[in-house]
C-alpha atoms as one frame of an Amber mdcrd trajectory, in Angstrom:
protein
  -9.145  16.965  -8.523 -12.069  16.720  -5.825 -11.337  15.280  -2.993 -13.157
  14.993   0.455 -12.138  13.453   3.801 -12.994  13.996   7.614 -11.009  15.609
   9.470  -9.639  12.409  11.521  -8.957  10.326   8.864  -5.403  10.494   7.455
  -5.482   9.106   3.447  -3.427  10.130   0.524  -4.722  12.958  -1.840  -3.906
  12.772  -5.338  -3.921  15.037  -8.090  -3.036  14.579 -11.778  -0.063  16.171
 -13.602  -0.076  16.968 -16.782   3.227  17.951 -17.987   3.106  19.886 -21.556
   6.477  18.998 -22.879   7.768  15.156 -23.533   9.547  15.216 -20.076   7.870
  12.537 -17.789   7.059  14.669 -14.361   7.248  11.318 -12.340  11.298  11.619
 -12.383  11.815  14.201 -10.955  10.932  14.501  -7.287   7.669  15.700  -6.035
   6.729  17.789  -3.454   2.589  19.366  -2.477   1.019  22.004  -0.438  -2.745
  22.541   1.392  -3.917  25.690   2.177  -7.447  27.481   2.960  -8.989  28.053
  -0.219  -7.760  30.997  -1.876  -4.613  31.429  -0.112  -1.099  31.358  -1.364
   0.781  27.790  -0.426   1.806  27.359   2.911   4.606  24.498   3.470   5.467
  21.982   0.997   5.476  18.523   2.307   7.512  15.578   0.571   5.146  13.870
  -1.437   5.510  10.582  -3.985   4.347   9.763  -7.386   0.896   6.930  -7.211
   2.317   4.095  -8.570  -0.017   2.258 -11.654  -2.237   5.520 -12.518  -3.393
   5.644 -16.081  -1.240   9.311 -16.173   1.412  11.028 -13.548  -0.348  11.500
 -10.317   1.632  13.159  -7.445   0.206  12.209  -3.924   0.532  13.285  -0.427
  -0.691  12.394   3.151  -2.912  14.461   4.640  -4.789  14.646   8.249  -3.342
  14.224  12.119   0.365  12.423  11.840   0.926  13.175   8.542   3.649  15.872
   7.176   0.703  17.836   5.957  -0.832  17.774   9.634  -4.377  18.180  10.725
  -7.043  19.821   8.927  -9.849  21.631   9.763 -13.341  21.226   8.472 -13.537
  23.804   5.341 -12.113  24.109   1.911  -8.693  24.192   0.870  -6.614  24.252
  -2.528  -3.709  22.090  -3.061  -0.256  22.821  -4.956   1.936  20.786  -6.591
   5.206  21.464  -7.136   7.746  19.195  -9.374  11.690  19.882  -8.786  12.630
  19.761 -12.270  15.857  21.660 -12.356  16.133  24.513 -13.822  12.459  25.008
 -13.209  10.447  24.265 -10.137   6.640  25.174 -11.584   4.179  25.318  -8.504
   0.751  24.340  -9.836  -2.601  24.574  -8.575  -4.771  21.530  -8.801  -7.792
  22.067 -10.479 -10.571  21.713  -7.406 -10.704  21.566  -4.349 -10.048  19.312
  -1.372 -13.188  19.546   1.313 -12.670  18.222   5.178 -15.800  17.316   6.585
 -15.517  16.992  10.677
């Protein structure tokens, strides 16, 4: 995933899923994280699966009004993180997400 938006837009980021085993990631719910680029994950926000992708692909709002909120111009990594109980794996999306002012 590489991603960039301004800092006033608000849009969807998505990120692929690949799953590893035969169980389809897209029924279980979904849940994703931004933080600066480096850092641990802050908040999860709810987040949905993109409906008609070619493979699972969780996505989440991002920018001012969104559950994610406002983001400052910089770099930031985003988490995934799929409630598949007993596990709940927290994955880091491969790239990065840039806001541009």
């Amino acid at each position: 995933m590489r991603a960039s938006v301004t800092a006033e837009s608000r849009e969807y980021v998505q990120c692929a899923v690949f799953s590893g085993t035969a169980d389809d990631p897209t029924t279980h719910p979904v849940r994703m994280a931004v933080s600066p680029a480096g850092q641990a994950p802050g908040t999860f926000a709810s987040a949905s699966w993109a409906s008609g992708a070619s493979s699972p692909t969780a996505q989440v709002l991002v920018g001012p009004g969104s559950a994610i909120g406002a983001l400052t111009p910089g770099v930031y990594s985003v988490f995934v993180s799929i409630d598949a109980s007993p596990e709940a794996p927290v994955l880091l999306a491969g790239g990065d997400l840039t806001v541009t002012p």
